[in-house]
C-alpha positions in Angstrom: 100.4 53.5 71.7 97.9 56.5 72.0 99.7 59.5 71.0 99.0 62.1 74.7 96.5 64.8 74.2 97.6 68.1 75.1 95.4 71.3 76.0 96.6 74.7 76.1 94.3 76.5 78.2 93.1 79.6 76.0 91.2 82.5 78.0 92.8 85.3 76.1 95.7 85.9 78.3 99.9 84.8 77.2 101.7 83.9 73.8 99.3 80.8 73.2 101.1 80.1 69.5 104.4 80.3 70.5 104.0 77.7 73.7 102.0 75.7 70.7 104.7 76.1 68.3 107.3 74.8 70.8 105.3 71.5 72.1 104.5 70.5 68.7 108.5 70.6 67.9 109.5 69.3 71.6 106.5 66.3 71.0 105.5 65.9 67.2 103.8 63.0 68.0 101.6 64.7 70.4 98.0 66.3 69.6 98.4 69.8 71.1 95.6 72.1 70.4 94.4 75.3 72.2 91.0 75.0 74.5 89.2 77.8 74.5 86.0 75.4 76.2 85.6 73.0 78.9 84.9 70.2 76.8 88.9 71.0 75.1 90.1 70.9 78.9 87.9 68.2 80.1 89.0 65.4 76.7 92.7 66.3 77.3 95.3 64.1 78.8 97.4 66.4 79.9 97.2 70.7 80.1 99.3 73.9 79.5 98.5 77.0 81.9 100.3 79.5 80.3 100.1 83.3 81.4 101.1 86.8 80.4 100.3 90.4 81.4 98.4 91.9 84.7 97.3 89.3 87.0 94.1 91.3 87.3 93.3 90.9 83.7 94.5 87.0 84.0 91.8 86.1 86.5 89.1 88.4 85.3 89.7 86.8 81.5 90.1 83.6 83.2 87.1 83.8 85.5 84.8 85.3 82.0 86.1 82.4 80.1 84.5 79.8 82.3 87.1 77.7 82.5 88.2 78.5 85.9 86.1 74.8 87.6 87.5 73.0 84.5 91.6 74.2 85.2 90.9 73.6 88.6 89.0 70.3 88.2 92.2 69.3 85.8 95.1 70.4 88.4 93.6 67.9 90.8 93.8 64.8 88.6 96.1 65.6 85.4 99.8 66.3 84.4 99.5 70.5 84.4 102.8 72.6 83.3 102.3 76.5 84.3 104.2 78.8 82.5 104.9 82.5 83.8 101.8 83.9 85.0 100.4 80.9 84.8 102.8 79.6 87.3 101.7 82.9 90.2 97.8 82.1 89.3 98.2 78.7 90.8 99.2 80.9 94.5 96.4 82.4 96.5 97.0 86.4 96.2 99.0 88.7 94.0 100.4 92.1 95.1 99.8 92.8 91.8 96.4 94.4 91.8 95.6 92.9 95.1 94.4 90.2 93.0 92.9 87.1 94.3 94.3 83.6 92.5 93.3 80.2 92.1 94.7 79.0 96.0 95.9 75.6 94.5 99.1 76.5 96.4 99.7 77.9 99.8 101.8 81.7 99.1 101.6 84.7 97.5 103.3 87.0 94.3 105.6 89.7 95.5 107.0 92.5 93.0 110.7 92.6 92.8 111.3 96.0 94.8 114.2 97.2 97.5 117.1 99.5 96.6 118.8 97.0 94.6 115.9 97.3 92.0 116.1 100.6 90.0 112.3 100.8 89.7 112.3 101.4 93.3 115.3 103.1 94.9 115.7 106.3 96.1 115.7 109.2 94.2 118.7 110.2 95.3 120.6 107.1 94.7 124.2 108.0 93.2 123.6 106.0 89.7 127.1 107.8 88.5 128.9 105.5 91.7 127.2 102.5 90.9 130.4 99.8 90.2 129.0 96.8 87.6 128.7 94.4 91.3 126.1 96.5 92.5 124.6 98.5 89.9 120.8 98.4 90.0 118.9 95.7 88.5 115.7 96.8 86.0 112.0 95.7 86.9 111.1 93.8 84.7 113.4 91.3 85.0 114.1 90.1 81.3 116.5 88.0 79.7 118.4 85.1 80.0 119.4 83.7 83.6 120.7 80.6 85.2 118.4 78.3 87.2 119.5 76.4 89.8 117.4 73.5 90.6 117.0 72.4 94.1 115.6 69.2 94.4 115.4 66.4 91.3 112.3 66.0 89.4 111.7 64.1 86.1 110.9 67.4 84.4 114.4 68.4 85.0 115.9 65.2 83.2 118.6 65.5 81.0 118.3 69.7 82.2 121.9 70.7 83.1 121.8 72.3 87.3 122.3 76.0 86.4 121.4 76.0 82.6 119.9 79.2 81.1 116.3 80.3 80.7 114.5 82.8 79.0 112.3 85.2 81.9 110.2 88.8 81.3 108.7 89.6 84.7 108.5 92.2 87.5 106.5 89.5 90.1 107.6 86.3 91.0 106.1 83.4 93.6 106.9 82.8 97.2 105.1 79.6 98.2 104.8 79.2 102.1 105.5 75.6 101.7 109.6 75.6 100.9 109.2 72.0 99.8 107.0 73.6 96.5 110.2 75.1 95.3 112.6 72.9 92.7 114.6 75.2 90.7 115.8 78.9 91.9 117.2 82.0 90.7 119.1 84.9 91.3 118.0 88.5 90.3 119.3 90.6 93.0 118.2 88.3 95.5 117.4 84.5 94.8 113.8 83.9 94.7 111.4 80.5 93.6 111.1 80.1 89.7 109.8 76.6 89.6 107.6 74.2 92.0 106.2 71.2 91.8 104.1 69.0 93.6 102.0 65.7 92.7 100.9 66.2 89.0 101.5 69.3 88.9 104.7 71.6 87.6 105.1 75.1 87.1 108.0 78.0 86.0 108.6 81.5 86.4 110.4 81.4 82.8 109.5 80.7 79.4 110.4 77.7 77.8 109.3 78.5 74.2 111.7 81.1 74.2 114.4 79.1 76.1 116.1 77.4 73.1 117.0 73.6 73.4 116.5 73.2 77.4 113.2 75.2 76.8 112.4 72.2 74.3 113.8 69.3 76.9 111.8 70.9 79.4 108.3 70.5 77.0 109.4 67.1 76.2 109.9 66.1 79.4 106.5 67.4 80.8 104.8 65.3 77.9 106.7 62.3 78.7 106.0 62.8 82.2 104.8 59.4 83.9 102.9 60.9 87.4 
């Protein structure tokens, strides 16, 4: 049996060795490599979109790279796993920036913001009062936080409902299609962390940093039979 062929899409943007690190312990018998060309992308069975820091900067590096026609090209036909900002890209628009994404999916990337989010309350809000139940929440959102997953999918097997995953963001997804969303979680309000739809799979969270589900989760995605 061929062992799968697995591209991590490198334009210079998001913690390339660590998702790297973590598919070639999840799938050891996998040939994961980082693309940093079209021909990498193009010869692959199967791709890694992973993201991190300003969307701006994730398109513009993405866009100079010249591998924009070559992810998009891949998201139509091949198993694709976006991580973090690699998941928003894959939306149409970004409040972040005003920036302008890839449109595979119908929705946009809001900023966590209201007067349950410290970063943007009041200035007069009575911190002193605030009981633990509704103390505000820090932007970014980082650490460790359940995920509830709302529909099945085969990259959720053997993924307890509600297990714990590792997040670092202050923007998150809100596809206009509800039937995108599989897994959910709540950060002062409950908002979309994973979708899916044909080939393609995609989370707000970081698996590589999300200990032994982080690691089911990779093996899953590589053993993934669309």
């Amino acid at each position: 049996m061929k062992s799968p062929s697995i591209a991590i899409v490198d334009y210079g943007m998001g913690n390339l060795h660590s998702v790297a690190r973590a598919l070639m312990h999840a799938a050891p018998h996998a040939n994961v490599y980082l693309a940093s060309d079209v021909a990498g992308i193009k010869s692959a069975d199967r791709i890694v979109f992973p993201g991190q820091g300003a969307m701006p900067d994730c398109m513009r590096n993405l866009a100079q790279s010249g591998l924009s026609d070559a992810v998009l090209e891949a998201a139509a036909s091949k198993p694709l796993l976006g991580v973090c900002v690699g998941e928003q890209m894959l939306f149409e628009r970004s409040e972040e920036g005003n920036a302008a994404c890839l449109g595979i999916f119908p929705g946009i990337v809001k900023r966590f913001q209201g007067q349950r989010y410290a970063s943007t309350a009041p200035e007069n809000t009575p911190l002193a009062a605030l009981t633990h139940e509704n103390e505000l929440l820090k932007v970014p959102h980082m650490g460790w936080s359940r995920v509830k997953q709302t529909r099945a999918h085969p990259v959720w097997q053997g993924i307890p409902d509600e297990a714990y995953f590792y997040f670092v963001h202050s923007y998150f997804v809100v596809p206009d299609d509800d039937s995108l969303t599989v897994g959910t979680t709540l950060y002062g309000q409950e908002f979309t962390c994973a979708v899916a739809r044909d080939n393609i799979f995609a989370v707000q969270f970081h698996p590589e940093k999300s200990a032994g589900h982080g690691l089911r989760l990779y093996r899953n995605f590589v053993e993934w039979d669309i």
